[in-house]
Steps between C-alpha positions, in 0.01 A plus 500: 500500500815516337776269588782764626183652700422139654880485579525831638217406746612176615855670586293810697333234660788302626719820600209565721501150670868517508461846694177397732764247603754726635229750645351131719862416597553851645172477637588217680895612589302838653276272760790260580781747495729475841253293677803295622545798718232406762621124565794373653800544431461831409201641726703535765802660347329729316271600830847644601652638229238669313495781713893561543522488129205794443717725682813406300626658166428165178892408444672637809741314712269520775211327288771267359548398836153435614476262130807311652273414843200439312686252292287206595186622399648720179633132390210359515295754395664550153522105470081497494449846315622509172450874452847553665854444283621279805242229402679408176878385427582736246294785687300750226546297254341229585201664618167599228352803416194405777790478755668846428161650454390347879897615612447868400158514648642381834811713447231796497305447764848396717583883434169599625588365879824717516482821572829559260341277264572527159393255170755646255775461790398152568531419134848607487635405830314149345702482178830492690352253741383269238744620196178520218568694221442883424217383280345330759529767752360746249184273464448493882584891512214544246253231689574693796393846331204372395408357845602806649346732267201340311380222761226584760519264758346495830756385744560583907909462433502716796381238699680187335 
């Protein structure tokens, strides 16, 4: 075997581990992902709210509002989930590629418990919120198409 086919190999090899990596950390973000939800503080908070915001529009003053009672359990919440901007100083930035990826998967199926819902209305009511860039946005916008229109995913978001 030639050297530059050896090298080519070994590089195959470790792009693979590299990826397996990311694809066990998702894994494991998909079974732990808002399990914070059912202990205190937040069980109790969200046993309230979650069905006052399901009949609100994502972004109006009305949901705003109910976000300003919850703000106990929101606090906490984004404090122990990383997948949300709130859980780092600096917001986006400061979160990885795993996080966003988790955030626009949870940003999807948030849509999918509103009867108004929408993912590509999230996204931009989203980049004003948390002031990422149009680059950004367009990434999520394109994440979101392919969730919306090349995913299969068996779900009961009618009954979340």
């Amino acid at each position: 075997m030639s050297e530059s086919k050896f090298k080519t190999i070994r590089h195959i090899e470790t792009v693979r581990n590299y990826l397996n990596a990311v694809v066990t950390s998702i894994l494991h973000r998909a079974e732990i992902h808002d399990q914070s939800k059912l202990e205190p503080p937040e069980v109790d908070i969200f046993e309230v709210y979650t069905p006052k915001l399901r009949d609100t529009t994502y972004g109006s003053d009305e949901y705003k509002q109910f976000l300003s009672e919850m703000k106990p359990a929101i606090e906490h919440h984004n404090e122990v989930n990383r997948h949300h901007p709130e859980h780092f100083a600096d917001g986006v930035k400061g979160m990885t590629l795993i996080d966003l990826i988790e955030m626009v998967c949870d940003w999807k199926a948030a849509t999918m418990r509103h009867h108004d819902g929408d993912i590509m209305r999230s996204i931009d009511i989203n980049q004003k919120r948390f002031g990422f860039t149009d680059e950004l946005a367009t990434i999520l916008r394109n994440t979101a198409h392919y969730l919306n229109e090349e995913v299969v995913v068996y779900h009961k978001a009618d009954e979340s």
